[in-house]
N, C-alpha and C positions, 0 to 999 in steps of 0.2 A: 430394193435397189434396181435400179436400169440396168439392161442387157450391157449397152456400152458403159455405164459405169462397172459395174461388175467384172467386166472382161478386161477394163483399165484396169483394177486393182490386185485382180490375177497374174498379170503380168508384170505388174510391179517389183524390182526387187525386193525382197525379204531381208532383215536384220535381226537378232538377237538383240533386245532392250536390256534384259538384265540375267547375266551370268554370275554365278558368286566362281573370284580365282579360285578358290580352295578346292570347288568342288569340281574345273574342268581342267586344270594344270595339271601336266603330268608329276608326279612324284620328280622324276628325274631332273627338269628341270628348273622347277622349285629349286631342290640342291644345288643347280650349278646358280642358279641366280644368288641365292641366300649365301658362298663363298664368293662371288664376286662382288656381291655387297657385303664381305664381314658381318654378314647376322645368323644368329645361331640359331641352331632348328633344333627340337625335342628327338631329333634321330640322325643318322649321317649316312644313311643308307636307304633306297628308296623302298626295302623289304620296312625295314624299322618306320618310315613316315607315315606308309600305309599303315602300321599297325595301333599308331597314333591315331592316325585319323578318322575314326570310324563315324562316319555319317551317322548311325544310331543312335550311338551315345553322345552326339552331338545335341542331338536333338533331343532327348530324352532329357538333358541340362536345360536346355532354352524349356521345355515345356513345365519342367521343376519350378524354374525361376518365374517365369510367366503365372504358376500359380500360386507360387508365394505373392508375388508382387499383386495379384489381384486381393486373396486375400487379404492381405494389409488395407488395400485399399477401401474394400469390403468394411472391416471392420470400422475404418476410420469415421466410414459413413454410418456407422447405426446398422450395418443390412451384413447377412447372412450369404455366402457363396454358396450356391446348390453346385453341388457334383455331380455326375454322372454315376448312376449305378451298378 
């Protein structure tokens, strides 16, 4: 990259392309939005939402599901899914 291009793009403001809500909204106002749109939340207190929400075991589901869903797919095809060891 060129010196002036380089030092244009430095200077360039900066944005965030992709945020998940769940993961940068405060508990708190989650709750007040989720009562001012009458939708119910798994907790009613932002001690209880957190304790819902565990980013772990979020993920530890998506990665469950994602290796069910391959093996299926695996299978469908004739071919074997190697695991890690």
């Amino acid at each position: 990259m060129t010196e002036g291009i380089e030092s244009f793009v430095r200077a360039m403001p900066k944005v965030e392309l992709h945020v998940h809500l769940e993961g940068s909204i405060r508990p708190t106002t989650l709750l007040e939005f989720a009562r001012t749109h009458g939708v119910d939340l798994p907790a009613t207190d932002p001690e209880g939402l957190t304790r819902w929400y565990r980013p772990e075991a979020q993920r530890a589901a998506l990665r469950d599901r994602v290796e069910r869903e391959l093996s299926a797919a695996a299978d469908e095809a004739g071919m074997r899914l190697a695991r890690p060891i």
